[in-house]
N, C-alpha and C positions, 0 to 999 in steps of 0.2 A: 399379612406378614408384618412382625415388627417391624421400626424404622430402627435401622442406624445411627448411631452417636457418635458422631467422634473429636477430638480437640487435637487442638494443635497450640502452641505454644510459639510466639514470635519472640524471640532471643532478648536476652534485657537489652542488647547490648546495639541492637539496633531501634529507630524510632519508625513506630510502628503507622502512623501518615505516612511513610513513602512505600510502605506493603500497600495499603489500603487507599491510596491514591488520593490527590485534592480535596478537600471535600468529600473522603471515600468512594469518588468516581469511579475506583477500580472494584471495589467491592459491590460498588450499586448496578455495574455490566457485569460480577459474575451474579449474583441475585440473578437478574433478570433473562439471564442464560439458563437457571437450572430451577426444575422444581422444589429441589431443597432447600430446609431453612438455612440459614447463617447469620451467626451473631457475633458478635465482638466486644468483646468485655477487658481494658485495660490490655497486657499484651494476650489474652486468650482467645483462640477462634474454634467454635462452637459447629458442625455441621451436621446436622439431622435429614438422615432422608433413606432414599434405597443404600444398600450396600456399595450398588454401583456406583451411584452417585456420591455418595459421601467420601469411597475410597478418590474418585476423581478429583472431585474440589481439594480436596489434601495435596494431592500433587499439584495440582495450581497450585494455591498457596507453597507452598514448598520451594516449587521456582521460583516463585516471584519473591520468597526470603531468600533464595541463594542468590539473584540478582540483584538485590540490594546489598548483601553481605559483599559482592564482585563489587561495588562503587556505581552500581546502575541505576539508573532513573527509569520502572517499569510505565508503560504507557497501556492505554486503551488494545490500542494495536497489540502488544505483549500480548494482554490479556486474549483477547480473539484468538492468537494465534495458540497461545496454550489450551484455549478451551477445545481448541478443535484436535488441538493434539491428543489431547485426555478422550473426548468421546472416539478418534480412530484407535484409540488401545495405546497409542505412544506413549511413552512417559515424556509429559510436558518439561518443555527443555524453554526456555526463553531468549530469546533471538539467536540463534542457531548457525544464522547464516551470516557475514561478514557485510560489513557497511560496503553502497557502493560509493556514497556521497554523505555528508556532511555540510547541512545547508548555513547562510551565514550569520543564522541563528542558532548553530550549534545542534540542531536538529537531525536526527544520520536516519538515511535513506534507504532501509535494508529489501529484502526478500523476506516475503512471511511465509511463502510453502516454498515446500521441494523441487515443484514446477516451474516455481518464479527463479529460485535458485537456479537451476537449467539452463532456464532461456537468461539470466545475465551471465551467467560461464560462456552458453554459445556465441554472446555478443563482444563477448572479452575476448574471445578464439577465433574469432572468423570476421574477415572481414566484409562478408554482408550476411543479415541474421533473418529470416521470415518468421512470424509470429501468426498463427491462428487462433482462435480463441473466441468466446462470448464474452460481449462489453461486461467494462468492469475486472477485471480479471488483470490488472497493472500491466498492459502490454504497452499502450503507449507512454503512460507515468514511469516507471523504470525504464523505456527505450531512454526516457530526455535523460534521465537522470544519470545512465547510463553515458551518453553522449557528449553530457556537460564536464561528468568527471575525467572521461577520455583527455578533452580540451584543457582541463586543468591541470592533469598529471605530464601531459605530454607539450605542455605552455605552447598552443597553438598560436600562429600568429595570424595575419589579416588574409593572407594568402592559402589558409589552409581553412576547409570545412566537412564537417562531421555530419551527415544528411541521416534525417531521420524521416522514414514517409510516411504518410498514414494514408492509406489506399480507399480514402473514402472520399463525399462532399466537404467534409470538415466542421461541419455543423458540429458536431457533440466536443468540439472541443474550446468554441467560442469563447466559453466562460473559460475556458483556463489555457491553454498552450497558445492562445492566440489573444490573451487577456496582459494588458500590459502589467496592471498589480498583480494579478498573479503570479507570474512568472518571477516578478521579481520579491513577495513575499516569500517565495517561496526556495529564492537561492538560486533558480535558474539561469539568471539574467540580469545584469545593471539597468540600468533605465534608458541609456543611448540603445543599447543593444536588444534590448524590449520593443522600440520605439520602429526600429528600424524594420524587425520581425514582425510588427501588426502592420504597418504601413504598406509592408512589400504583399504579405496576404490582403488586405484588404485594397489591395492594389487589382491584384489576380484573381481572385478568386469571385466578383461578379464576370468576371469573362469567361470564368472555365466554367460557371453554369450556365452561362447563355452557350458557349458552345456544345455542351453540354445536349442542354435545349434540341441545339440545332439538328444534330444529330437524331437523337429523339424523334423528328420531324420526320427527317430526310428518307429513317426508316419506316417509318409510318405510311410513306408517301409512295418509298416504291417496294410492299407488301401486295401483292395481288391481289384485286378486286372482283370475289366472285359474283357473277351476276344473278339476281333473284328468278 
C-alpha cells in the first residue's frame, strides 16, 4: 500500500520553535512515538506514513498550533497526552483539564487523562478520597498537589492540616515527597516546611519498620508447628 503525504502549514503569524518545542524536543517525542516520517521545512510540516498515522500526527500538530495560537506554552507532557489521544480515536485536544496548582516557577499542575481528572474532582468533593491504582499512574503526585492547593486557596493556618497517606512502607517516595529539594523545586513546600516534613518521617519511620518487623515475628512465631 502506498504511504500517505500529507502537509500542514504552521500560521505565519505564529513562531514556529514553540510548535516544535526547545531544540524541537516536541517534534523529536513525536518522531519517536510513531513509525512515520516528519519533516519540517521553514513553517511546513511534512508527514508521510499509513493513512492512519499521518491523519493522527495532523491532529497533533493541530493542537499543539491552536495552543499556541490560545498563548500556551506546549510541553512534553501536552505532547504524551495528545499522542494517546489520537491513537484512542480522540481528536487530540491539549490540556483539557483545568490547572490544579501552579508551582512557584510558573509551572501548572494539571490531569493528563480522564481518570486523573476524576480522582481530582473526587478529592475536591469529598472529604476523604481512596485511590487504587498501579505505581506510576499520579495518585500520590496529584494527591500533594491536590492538598497544597487546598492549603493555599483556603490560607490554612498552623492549627489546620490536610493529610495526605500513602498506605505503604514509603520507600518509593524517598527521592521525592520525603526529599527536601524536591519538594521544594517543585512548589510543594518552603524550606522550613520541607525541613520539618523529612525530619518528622525520618523521625518515624525506622520505628514503624522495626515495628513492623515485630510483628512479622510475632506471626511467625505463633503459626503452628506441624511435626515431621
Amino acid at each position: 500500500m502506498e504511504p500517505t503525504q500529507v502537509r500542514l502549514t504552521v500560521p505565519d503569524s505564529l513562531d514556529v520553535t514553540r510548535v516544535m518545542g526547545p531544540a524541537d524536543s516536541l517534534l523529536r517525542r513525536i518522531e519517536a512515538a510513531t513509525d512515520a516520517a516528519v519533516s519540517v521545512r521553514g513553517n511546513a510540516v511534512t508527514v508521510i506514513g499509513s493513512a492512519e498515522e499521518a491523519n493522527a500526527l495532523v491532529q497533533v500538530f493541530s493542537a499543539l498550533i491552536r495552543e499556541v495560537e490560545a498563548g500556551g506554552t506546549p510541553t512534553e507532557a501536552d505532547v504524551d497526552l495528545l499522542l494517546s489521544q489520537a491513537v484512542a480515536g480522540d481528536t487530540p485536544q491539549a490540556a483539557p483539564f483545568d490547572d490544579i496548582l501552579v508551582t512557584h516557577r510558573g509551572r501548572p499542575i494539571r490531569p493528563k487523562t480522564a481518570g486523573q481528572a476524576f480522582y481530582i474532582d473526587a478529592i475536591r468533593t469529598h472529604t476523604v478520597t481512596f485511590a487504587l491504582g498501579p505505581a506510576g499512574t499520579g495518585k500520590t503526585y496529584l494527591a500533594v498537589a491536590a492538598a497544597v492547593a487546598y492549603a493555599k486557596k483556603h490560607d490554612l493556618d498552623a492549627s489546620q492540616t490536610v493529610v495526605v497517606l500513602l498506605p505503604d512502607s514509603g520507600r518509593s517516595y524517598l527521592e521525592k515527597i520525603f526529599n527536601d529539594d524536591w519538594m521544594i523545586d517543585n512548589g510543594f513546600a518552603d524550606v522550613v516546611a520541607a525541613t520539618v516534613t523529612t525530619c518528622l518521617f525520618l523521625h518515624f519511620f525506622p520505628k514503624i519498620l522495626a515495628q513492623r518487623a515485630a510483628r512479622k515475628r510475632e506471626e511467625r512465631e505463633e503459626q503452628p508447628k506441624v511435626a515431621p
